[in-house]
Structures are given as structure tokens and as C-alpha cells.
C-alpha positions as CSV (number, residue, x, y, z in Angstrom):
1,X,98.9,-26.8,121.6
2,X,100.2,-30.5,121.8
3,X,98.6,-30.7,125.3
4,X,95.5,-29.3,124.5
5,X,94.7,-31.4,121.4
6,X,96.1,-34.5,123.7
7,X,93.2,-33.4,125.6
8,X,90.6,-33.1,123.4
9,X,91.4,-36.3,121.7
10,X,90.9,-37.8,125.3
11,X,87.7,-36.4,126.6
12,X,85.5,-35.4,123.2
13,X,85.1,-39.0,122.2
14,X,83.3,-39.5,125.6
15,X,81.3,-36.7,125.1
16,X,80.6,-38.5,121.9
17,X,79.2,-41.5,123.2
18,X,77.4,-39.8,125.8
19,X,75.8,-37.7,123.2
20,X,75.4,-40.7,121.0
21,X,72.9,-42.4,124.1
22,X,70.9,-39.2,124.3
23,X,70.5,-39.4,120.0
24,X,68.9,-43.1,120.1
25,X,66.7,-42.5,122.9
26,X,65.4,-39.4,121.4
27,X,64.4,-41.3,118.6
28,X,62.7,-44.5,120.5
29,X,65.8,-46.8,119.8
30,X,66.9,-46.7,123.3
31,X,64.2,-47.8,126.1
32,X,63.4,-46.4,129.5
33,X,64.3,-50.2,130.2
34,X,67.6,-49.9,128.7
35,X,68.8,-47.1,130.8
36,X,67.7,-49.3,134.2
37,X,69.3,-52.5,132.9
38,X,72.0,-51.3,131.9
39,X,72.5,-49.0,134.9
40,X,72.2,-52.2,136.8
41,X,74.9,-54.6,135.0
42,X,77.5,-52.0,135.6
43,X,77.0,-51.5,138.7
44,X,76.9,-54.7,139.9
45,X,78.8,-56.8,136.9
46,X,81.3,-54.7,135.3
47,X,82.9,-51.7,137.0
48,X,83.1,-54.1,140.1
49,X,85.5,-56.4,137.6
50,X,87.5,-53.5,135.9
51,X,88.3,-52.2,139.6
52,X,89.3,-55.8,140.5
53,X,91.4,-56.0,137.4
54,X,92.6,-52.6,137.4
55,X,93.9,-53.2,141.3
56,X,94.6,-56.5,141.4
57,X,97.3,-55.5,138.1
58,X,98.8,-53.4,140.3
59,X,101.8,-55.0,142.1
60,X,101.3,-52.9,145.4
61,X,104.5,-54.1,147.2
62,X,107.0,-53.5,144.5
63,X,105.5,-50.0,143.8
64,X,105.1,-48.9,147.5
65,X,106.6,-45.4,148.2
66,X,105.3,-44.4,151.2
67,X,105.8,-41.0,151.0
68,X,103.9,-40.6,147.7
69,X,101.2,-43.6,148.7
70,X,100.4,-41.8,151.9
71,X,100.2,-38.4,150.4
72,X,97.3,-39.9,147.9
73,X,95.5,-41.4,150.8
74,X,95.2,-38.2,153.2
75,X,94.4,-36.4,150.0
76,X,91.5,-38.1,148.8
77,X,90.2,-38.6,152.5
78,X,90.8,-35.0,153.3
79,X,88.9,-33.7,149.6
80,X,86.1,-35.8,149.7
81,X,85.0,-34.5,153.5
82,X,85.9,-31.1,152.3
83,X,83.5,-31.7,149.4
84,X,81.1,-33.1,151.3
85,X,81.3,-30.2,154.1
86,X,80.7,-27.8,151.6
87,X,77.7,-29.4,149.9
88,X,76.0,-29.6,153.0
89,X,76.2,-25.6,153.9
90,X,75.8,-24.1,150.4
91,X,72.7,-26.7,149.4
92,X,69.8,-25.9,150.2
93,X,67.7,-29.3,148.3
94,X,69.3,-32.0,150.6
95,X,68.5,-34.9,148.0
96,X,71.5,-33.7,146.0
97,X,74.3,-33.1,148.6
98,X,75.2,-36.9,148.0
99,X,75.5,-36.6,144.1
100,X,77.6,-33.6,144.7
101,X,79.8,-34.5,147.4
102,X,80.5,-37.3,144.9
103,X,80.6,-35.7,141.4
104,X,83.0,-32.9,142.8
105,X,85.9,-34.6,144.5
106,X,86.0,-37.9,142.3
107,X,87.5,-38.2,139.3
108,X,88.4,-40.4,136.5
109,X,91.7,-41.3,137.8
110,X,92.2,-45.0,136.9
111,X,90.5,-44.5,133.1
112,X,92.4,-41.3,132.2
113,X,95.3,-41.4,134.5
114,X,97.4,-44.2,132.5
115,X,97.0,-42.1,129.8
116,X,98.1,-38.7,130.4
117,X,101.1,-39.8,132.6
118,X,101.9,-42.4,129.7
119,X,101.5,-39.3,127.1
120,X,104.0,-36.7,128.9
121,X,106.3,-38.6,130.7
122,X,106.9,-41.8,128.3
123,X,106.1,-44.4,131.1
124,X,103.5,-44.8,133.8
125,X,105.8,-44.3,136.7
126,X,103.7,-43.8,139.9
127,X,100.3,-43.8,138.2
128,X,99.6,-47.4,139.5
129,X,100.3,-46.6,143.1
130,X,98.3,-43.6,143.1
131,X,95.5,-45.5,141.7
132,X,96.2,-48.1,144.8
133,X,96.3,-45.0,147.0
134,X,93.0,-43.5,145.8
135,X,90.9,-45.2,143.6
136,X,89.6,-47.7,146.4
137,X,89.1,-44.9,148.5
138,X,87.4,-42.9,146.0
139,X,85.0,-45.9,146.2
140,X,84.5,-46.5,149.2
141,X,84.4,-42.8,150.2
142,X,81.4,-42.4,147.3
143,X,79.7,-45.6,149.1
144,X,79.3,-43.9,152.5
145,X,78.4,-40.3,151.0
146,X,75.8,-41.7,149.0
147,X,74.7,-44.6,151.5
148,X,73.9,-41.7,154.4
149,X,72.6,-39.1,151.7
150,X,70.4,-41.9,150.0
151,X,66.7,-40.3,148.9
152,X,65.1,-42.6,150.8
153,X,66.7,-43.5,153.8
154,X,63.2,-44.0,156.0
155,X,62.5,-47.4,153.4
156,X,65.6,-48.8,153.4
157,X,67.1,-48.0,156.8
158,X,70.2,-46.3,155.6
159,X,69.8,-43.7,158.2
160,X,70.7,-46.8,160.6
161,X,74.7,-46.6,160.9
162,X,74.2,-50.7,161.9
163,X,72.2,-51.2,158.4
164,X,74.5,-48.1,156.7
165,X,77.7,-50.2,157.4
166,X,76.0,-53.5,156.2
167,X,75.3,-51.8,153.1
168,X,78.2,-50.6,152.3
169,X,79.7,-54.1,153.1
170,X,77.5,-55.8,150.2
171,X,78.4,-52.8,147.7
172,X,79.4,-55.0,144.5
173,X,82.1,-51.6,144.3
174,X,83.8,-52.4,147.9
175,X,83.7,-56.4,147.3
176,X,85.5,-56.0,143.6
177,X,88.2,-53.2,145.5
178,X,88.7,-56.0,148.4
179,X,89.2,-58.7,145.9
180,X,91.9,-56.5,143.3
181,X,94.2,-55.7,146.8
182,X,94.0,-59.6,148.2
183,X,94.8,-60.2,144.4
184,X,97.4,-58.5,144.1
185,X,99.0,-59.0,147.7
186,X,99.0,-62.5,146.9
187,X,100.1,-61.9,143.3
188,X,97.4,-63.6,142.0
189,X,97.8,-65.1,138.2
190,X,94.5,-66.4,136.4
191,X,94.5,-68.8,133.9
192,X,94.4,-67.4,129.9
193,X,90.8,-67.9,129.4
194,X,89.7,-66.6,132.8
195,X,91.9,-63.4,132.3
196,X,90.4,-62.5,129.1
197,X,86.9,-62.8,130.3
198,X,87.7,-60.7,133.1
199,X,88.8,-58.2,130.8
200,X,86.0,-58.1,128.1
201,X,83.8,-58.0,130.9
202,X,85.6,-54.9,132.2
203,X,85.9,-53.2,129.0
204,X,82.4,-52.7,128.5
205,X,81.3,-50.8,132.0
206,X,82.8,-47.2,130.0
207,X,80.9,-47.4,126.8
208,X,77.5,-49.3,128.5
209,X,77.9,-46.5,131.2
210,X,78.5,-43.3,128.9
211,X,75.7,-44.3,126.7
212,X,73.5,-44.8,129.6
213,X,73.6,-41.5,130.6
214,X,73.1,-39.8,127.4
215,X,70.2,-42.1,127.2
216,X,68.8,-41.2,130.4
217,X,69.4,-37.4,130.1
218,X,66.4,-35.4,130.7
219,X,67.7,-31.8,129.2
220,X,64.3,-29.9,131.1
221,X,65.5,-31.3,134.6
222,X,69.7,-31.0,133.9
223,X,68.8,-27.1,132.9
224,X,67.4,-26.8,136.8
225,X,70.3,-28.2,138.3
226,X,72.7,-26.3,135.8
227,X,74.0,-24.3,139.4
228,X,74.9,-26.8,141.6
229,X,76.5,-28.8,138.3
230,X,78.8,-25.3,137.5
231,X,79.6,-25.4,141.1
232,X,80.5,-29.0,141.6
233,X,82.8,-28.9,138.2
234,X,84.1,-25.9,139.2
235,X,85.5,-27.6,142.7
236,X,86.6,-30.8,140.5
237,X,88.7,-29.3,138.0
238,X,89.8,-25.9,139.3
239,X,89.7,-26.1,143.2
240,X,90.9,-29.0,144.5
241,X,94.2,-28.4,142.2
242,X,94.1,-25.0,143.7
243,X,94.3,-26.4,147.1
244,X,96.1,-29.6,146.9
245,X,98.8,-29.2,144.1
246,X,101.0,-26.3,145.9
247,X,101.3,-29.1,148.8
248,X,102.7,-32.0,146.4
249,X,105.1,-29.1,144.7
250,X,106.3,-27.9,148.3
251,X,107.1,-31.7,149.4
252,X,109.5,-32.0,145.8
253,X,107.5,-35.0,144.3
254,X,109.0,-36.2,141.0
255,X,108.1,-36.0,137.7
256,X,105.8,-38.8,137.0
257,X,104.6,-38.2,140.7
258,X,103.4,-35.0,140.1
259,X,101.2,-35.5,136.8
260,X,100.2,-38.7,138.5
261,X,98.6,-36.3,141.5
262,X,97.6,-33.7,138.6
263,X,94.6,-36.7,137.4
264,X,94.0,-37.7,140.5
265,X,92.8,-34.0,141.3
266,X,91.9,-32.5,138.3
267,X,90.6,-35.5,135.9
268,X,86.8,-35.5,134.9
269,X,84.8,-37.0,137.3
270,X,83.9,-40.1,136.3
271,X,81.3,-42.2,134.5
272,X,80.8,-44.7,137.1
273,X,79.8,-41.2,139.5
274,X,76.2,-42.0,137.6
275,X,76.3,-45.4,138.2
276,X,76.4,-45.0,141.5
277,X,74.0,-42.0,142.4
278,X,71.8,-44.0,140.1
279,X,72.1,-47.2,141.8
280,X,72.0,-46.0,145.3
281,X,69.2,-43.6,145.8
282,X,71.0,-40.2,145.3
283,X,70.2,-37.6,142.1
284,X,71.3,-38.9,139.3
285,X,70.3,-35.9,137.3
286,X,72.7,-33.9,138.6
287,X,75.9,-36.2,138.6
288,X,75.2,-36.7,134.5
289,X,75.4,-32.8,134.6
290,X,78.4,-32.9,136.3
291,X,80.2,-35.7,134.1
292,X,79.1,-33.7,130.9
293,X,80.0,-30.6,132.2
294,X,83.6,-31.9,133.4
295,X,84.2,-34.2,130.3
296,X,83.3,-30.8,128.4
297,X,85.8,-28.8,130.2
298,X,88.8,-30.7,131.1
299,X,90.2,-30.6,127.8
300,X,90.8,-27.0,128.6
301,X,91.7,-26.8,132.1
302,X,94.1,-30.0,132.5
303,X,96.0,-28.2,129.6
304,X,96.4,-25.1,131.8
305,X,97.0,-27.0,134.6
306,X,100.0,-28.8,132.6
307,X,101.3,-25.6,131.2
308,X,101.5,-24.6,135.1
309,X,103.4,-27.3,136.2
310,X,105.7,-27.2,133.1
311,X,106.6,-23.2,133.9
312,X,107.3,-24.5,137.2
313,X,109.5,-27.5,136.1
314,X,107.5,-29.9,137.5
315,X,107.1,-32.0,134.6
């Protein structure tokens, strides 16, 4: 029961916020504008600076465990081809194998991961080297899906692997990644005042992003994609732990390791999953199913996925 409230108190509140968005557009506080603009600054302002700062926090050389790092890596390489393998046999509307590919294999790892590990073990332990391990590939990963499953590759060339690659280059995502590593590689320490800007800026790209989405909700169009958004949620939050977590068991990763794996897998995907799809030409309609539907959810199957692992004496 302590889990499961844990959980709640974790994912309802974005659910809040998210409803909250859909409530003041509903009733003309929120704009059509809003929704773009503030799309936009997150995309290209502030979840490119809370990845920098989340990474470049991260001392990557005095966390390194090779074993554990390398075991993140193949994982999220390995899931999000899988994902993206099975979105393009089971779906038949091809403008929405990007959003899925995305919305079913990444989740909120770096926001919720801290957390959880910080909850039931009493420190982070590995958390910050799986979010080394993952997070910038869960980025990058998103990039190409959604760059070569773009809506409207024929205007801006993105069937082009030359013009693809050059476009996942400028991503405002991989430059704020690239920037956190060389950060932290070279330990990099900002002054007071250019540390706390950093992080105000970084603190907003949640909340501006959550209430986006409610905003820009269309409930007639979300009810037509309701299938592919079970389907997708379904994969995040009970499949890929299905698959993936009786490998990490059978290697004998500790304690920390394990729950650290546990939100990597089977965390809700994330907010910034709209941002992107939004941003980059995929179905956006679809990924904000799949957030709400995972947010909705999780509090419910992380806490069986926890009791699992405890019966096992994982964690």
C-alpha cells in the first residue's frame, strides 16, 4: 500500500496539470497560440537545458560501471528498434508509426527516476548512470524515429538520409545531450548566477509541457486513436519489463541497480514525447494519448512491478 500511494502521489499531480491545460482552453483562457508557442520554447529552450543540466550533473567517470552502463545502452537500443519494428507491421496509418515507436519504448526516466530509487532504497545509487546510459539515447533514438517517420517528409527532405542526419545534427535535443556529456567529462562548474538560470529555465519545460498538452487535447480525435494509445502503453509499462527485467535479474544486478532499470523500463513515457512528435512532424494526437494513458496507469503497474521484485529480493 506504501508503494502504491508513493505512486499515486507521483504520477496524479501530472495528470493534474495536464487536465488543468485542457480546463482553461475549454473555457477560451488558453489560445490555439499558446499551445504552438509554448510547444516551441520547450522544445527548443528548455528541455534542451534541463537535459544539459540533468547530464552535465552527472559525474560520468566516477559513476562508471561498465557492466550496469553497458547493460542500459544495448537495452534502450535494442527496445526502441523493437518498438519501432512492431509499429511498423501492426499499423496500418503510417503517420503514426513515429509517435508510437516513440511513446511506447521512452519513458520518464530522468524526471521520475531520482525519485523512486531515492524513495525505496534511501540514496540514488546508480540512477545517475543509468540516466547517462539512456536518457541521451532515448533522445537521440526519438530524433531519428521521428526524423524518418516525419508527416511530411516530401517538403522538408527528411526522406534524404544526407538532409535526415543534418537534421538530427541541429536538434536543440542532441546539441543540449552533447553539451551535459562534454560538461561533465570536463567537470564543468558555472558560476552562481549562471547555475541558477540554468536551472529556472529547466524547471519550467515539465509544467509549460504538461499544460500544453491538456491544452491542445482534442478529446473527438484522442477517442480514434484510443487502440494504438492502449497498445503503445501496454508495450511501455507491461512489456518491455516483461522482456527486459528477467535479463537484469539473471545477470545479479544490485539493489539500487535494479529499481534504477525498473524506471528506465517501466516509467511513464514522458512529457517531452509530445514535444517532440509535435515539433517534428509526427502525430501528436496520439503521443498525448499515450502520456495520459501511461501517467494514468503507472501508479498501478510500477507498484506491481515493485511488489515483484521485492518477492524476488531484488530490492
Amino acid at each position: 500500500m506504501e508503494n502504491f500511494i508513493f505512486s499515486v502521489n507521483v504520477t496524479i499531480p501530472i495528470f493534474l496539470i495536464i487536465l488543468l491545460g485542457y480546463i482553461l482552453r475549454r473555457f477560451n483562457f488558453l489560445t490555439d497560440e499558446f499551445v504552438t508557442v509554448a510547444n516551441r520554447y520547450v522544445f527548443v529552450v528548455a528541455l534542451p537545458v534541463m537535459l544539459f543540466t540533468d547530464i552535465s550533473e552527472t559525474d560520468v567517470r566516477e559513476d562508471m560501471n561498465l557492466k550496469f552502463f553497458l547493460y542500459c545502452l544495448i537495452v534502450t537500443v535494442v527496445m526502441f528498434f523493437m518498438v519501432w519494428g512492431i509499429a511498423k507491421l501492426t499499423i496500418k496509418d503510417k503517420s503514426m508509426i513515429g509517435a508510437f515507436a516513440q511513446a511506447g519504448a521512452r519513458g520518464s526516466a530522468a524526471v521520475l527516476g531520482v525519485a523512486f530509487v531515492e524513495n525505496i532504497c534511501g540514496s540514488i545509487g546508480m540512477t545517475p548512470l543509468m540516466i547517462v546510459a539512456a536518457v541521451p539515447f532515448f533522445n537521440i533514438l526519438s530524433v531519428i524515429i521521428l526524423v524518418f517517420n516525419a508527416n511530411n517528409k516530401e517538403e522538408k527532405n527528411y526522406g534524404k538520409i544526407k538532409d535526415a542526419c543534418i537534421n538530427i545534427i541541429k536538434n536543440p535535443i542532441i546539441i543540449g545531450i552533447c553539451l551535459g556529456l562534454i560538461a561533465s567529462l570536463v567537470k564543468l562548474n558555472l558560476p552562481v548566477i549562471g547555475d541558477r538560470t540554468l536551472d529556472y529555465i529547466a524547471r519550467t519545460a515539465t509544467p509549460i509541457a504538461l499544460i500544453a498538452i491538456g491544452a491542445g487535447f482534442d478529446t473527438k480525435e484522442a477517442i480514434k486513436k484510443l487502440k494504438p494509445a492502449l497498445g503503445a502503453s501496454f508495450i511501455k509499462l507491461i512489456g518491455l519489463p516483461m522482456i527486459f527485467l528477467p535479463i537484469a535479474y539473471a545477470i545479479g544486478f544490485a539493489e539500487s541497480e535494479m529499481v534504477a532499470i525498473l524506471i528506465m523500463l517501466a516509467s511513464p513515457t514522458t512529457v517531452s514525447c509530445y514535444i517532440m512528435a509535435k515539433n517534428m512532424d509526427n502525430d501528436e494526437v496520439l503521443t498525448s494519448n499515450v502520456v495520459v494513458l501511461t501517467t494514468l496507469f503507472s501508479s498501478v503497474t510500477l507498484t506491481l512491478w515493485i511488489f515483484v521484485l521485492r518477492s524476488l529480493g531484488c530490492i
